[in-house]
C-alpha positions as CSV (number, residue, x, y, z in Angstrom):
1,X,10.5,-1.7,14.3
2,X,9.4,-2.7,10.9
3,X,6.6,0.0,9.5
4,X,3.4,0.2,7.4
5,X,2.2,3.2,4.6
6,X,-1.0,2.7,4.1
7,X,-2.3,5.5,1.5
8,X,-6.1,6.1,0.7
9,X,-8.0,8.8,0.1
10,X,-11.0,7.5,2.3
11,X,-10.8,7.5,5.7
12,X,-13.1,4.5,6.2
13,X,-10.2,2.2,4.6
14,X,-7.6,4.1,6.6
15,X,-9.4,2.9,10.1
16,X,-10.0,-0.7,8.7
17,X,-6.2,-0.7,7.6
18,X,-5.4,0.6,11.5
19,X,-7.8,-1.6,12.6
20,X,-6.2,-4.9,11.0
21,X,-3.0,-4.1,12.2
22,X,-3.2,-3.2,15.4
23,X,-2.0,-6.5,17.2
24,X,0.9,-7.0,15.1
25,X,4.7,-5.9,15.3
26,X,4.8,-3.4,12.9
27,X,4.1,0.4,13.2
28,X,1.1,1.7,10.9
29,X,1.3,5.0,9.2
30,X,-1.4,6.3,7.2
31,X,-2.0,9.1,4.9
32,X,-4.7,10.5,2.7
33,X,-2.6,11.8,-0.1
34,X,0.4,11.5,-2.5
35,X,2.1,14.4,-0.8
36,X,2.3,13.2,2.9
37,X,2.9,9.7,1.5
38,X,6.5,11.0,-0.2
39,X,7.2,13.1,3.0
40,X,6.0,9.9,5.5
41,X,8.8,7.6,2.5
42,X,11.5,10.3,3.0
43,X,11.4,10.2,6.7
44,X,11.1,6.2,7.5
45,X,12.2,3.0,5.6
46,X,9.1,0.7,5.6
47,X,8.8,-2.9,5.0
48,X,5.6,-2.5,3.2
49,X,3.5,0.3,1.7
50,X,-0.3,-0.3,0.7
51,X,-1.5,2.5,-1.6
52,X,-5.0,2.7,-3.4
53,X,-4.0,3.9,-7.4
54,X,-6.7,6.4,-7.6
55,X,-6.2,9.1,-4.8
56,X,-7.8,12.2,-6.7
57,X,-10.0,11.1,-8.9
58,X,-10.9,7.8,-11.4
59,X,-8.4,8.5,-13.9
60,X,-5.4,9.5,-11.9
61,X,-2.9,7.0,-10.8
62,X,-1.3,8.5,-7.6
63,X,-0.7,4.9,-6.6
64,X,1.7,3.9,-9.3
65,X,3.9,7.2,-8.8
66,X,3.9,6.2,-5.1
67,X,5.4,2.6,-6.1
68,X,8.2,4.3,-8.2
69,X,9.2,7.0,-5.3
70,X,9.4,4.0,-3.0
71,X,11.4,1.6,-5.6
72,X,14.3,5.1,-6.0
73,X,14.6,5.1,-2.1
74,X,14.0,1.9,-1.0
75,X,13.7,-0.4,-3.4
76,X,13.5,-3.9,-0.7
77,X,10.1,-2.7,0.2
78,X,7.2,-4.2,-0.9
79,X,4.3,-2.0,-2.4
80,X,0.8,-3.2,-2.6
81,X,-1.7,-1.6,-4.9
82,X,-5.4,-1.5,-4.8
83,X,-8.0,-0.1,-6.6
84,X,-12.1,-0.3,-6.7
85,X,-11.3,0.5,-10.8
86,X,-9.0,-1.6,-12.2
87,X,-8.5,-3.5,-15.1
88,X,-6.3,-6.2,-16.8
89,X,-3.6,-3.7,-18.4
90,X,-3.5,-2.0,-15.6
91,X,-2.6,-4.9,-13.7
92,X,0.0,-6.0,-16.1
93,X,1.4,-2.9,-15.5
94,X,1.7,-3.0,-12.1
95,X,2.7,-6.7,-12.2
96,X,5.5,-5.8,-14.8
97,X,7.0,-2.7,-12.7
98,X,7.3,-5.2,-9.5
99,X,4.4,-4.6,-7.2
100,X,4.3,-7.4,-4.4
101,X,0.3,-7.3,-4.6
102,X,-2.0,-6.0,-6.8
103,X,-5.7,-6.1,-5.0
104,X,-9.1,-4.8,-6.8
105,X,-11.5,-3.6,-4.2
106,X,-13.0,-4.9,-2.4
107,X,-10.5,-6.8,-0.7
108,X,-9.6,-10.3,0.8
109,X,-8.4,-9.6,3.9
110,X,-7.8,-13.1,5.0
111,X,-5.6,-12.9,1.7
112,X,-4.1,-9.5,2.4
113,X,-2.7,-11.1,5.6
114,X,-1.1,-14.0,4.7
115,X,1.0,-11.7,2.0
116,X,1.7,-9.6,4.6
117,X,2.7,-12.3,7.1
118,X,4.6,-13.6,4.3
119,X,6.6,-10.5,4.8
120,X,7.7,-11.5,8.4
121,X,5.2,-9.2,9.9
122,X,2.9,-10.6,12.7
123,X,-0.7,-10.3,13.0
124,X,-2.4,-11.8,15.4
């Protein structure tokens, strides 16, 4: 069964993340923190992992140091970043490392979807 990380530390974005996927063929895991998210990435192979940037506070970058622990183990799964405080660098950045999707908050879901679909996950 193909699986979902979804990493944020609010739990509001969590349940709309469970929320969107729940009809499709994929199993959703979420986590609040960068800590679970490496032991949830050494336990399952996912097709995709979602992960906001900022999980501690505005100036950390939790979310790019998730993207490289995934790309050493399993480097055929897409990682999507988000963030509510982005900018153009850090975009680049992101771009230039090999993210599939970089998203600033808040997002477009009916966008968000067809990327994932594009994955060969269903959504209904």
């Amino acid at each position: 069964m193909k699986k979902i990380l979804v990493v944020d530390d609010e739990p509001a974005i969590l349940f709309m993340f469970k929320h969107l996927f729940r009809k499709s063929d994929a199993d959703v895991i979420t986590c609040e923190g960068i800590e679970r998210a490496k032991e949830e990435i050494d336990k399952y192979n996912f097709t995709l992992v979602i992960s906001d940037i900022r999980l501690t506070c505005i100036e950390s970058r939790e979310g790019l140091e998730i993207f490289d622990y995934v790309r050493k183990l399993s480097p055929e799964t897409a990682v999507i970043l988000m963030t509510a405080f982005g900018s153009e660098h850090e975009k680049e950045e992101a771009y230039q490392k090999g993210v599939f999707h970089y998203y600033e908050k808040p997002l477009d879901v009916h966008h968000l979807v067809t990327k994932v679909r594009s994955l060969g996950i269903t959504i209904q």
